[in-house]
Residue, then its C-alpha position, 0 to 999 in steps of 0.5 A: x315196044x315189042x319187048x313191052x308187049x311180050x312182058x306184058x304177055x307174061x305177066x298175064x300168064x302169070x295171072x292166068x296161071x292162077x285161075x281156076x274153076x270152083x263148084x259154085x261157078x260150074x253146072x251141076x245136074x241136080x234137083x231142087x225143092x222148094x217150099x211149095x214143095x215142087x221139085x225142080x230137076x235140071x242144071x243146078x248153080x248155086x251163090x252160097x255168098x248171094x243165097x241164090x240158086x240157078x236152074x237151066x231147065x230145057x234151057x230155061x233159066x230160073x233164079x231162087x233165092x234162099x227165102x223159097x227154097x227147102x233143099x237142093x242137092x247136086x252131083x258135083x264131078x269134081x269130087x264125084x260124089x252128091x252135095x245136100x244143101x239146105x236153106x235154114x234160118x240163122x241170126x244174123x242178129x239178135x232177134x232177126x233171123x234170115x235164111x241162109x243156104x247150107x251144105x250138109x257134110x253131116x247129119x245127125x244129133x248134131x249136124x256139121x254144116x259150112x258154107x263157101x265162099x270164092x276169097x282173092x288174095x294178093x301176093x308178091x311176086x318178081x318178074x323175071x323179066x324185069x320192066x324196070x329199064x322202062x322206068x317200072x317195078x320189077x315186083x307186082x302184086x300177083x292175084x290168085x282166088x282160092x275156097x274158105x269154108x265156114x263151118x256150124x254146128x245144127x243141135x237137135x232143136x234147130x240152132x245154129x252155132x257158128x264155128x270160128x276154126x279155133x282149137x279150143x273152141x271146137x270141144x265146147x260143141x261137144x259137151x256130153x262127151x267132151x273128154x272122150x271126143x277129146x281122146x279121139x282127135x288126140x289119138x287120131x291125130x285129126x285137126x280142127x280145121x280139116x273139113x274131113x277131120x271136122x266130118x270124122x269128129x262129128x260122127x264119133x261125137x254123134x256115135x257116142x250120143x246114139x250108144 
């Protein structure tokens, strides 16, 4: 029995060890707008999944949903540096818009956006300790959570393209300077799916558009 246990402890080590703390389940300082144009200044959280907001004013708990919010922004000490959000509508479907939550990495002519979301994966591992002598499996499924980013495209009149994180798709949101933002990744040896290559790109493509 006591061999049970100390295996069952480890194994949840093994769980814990993956466990981790992401932006959007931490407090923030920031401030939010909302569509009646009052601003709100407190602890910020933020459900990009649920379009929910989170404020901890004096401590107060107040919940916004997307529908009244015009924009928010964070100091997020993880990565030391403000977050700006914005609640834009977008077509879930044809002719039916909803508005969704939105983060800002870059603002121009043509705005890069992206949401995140918290994803749970499953993956096999062996126990080295294995509980097989009980009658068990030494393998089990070992679950850790991790970021996605969604990526989109804002164009000046307010329309939002969605951005699938395929290579070949990615030059088609560039269409006045194709060629040449074609050469800049190509030179600079930048990916299509690296958030900061993706903000590098957008701002050479908004570069050239300026000039």
């Amino acid at each position: 029995m006591r061999k049970s246990l100390i295996i069952f402890f480890l194994l949840q080590l093994g769980f814990l060890g993956y466990s981790q703390d992401f932006p959007s389940e931490l407090w923030h300082s920031g401030k939010l707008i909302l569509l009646s144009e009052d601003t709100i200044v407190g602890k910020l959280k933020y459900d990009l999944q649920n379009n929910l907001v989170q404020l901890n004013v004096k401590n107060v708990l107040q919940t916004y949903s997307a529908r009244k919010i015009l924009y928010f922004e964070i100091f997020d000490e993880t990565i030391d540096s403000y977050r700006h959000f914005y609640a834009l509508p977008y077509s879930v479907q044809r002719d039916y818009e909803v508005p969704l939550i939105f983060e800002v990495l870059y603002e121009g002519q043509l705005s890069l956006l992206c949401r995140e979301e918290v994803v749970t994966e499953s993956t096999p591992s062996y126990n080295a300790y294995p509980y097989s002598y009980y009658g068990g499996n030494p393998y089990y499924n070992q679950s850790r959570a991790r970021l996605e980013y969604k990526y989109y495209f804002l164009d000046a009149k307010g329309g939002i393209q969605n951005y699938n994180k395929k290579k070949n798709e990615l030059l088609t949101f560039f269409k006045k300077n194709q060629q040449q933002v074609k050469q800049y990744i190509k030179k600079n040896h930048l990916k299509h799916d690296l958030m900061r290559d993706l903000v590098r790109i957008t701002a050479y493509y908004n570069a050239l558009l300026d000039s």
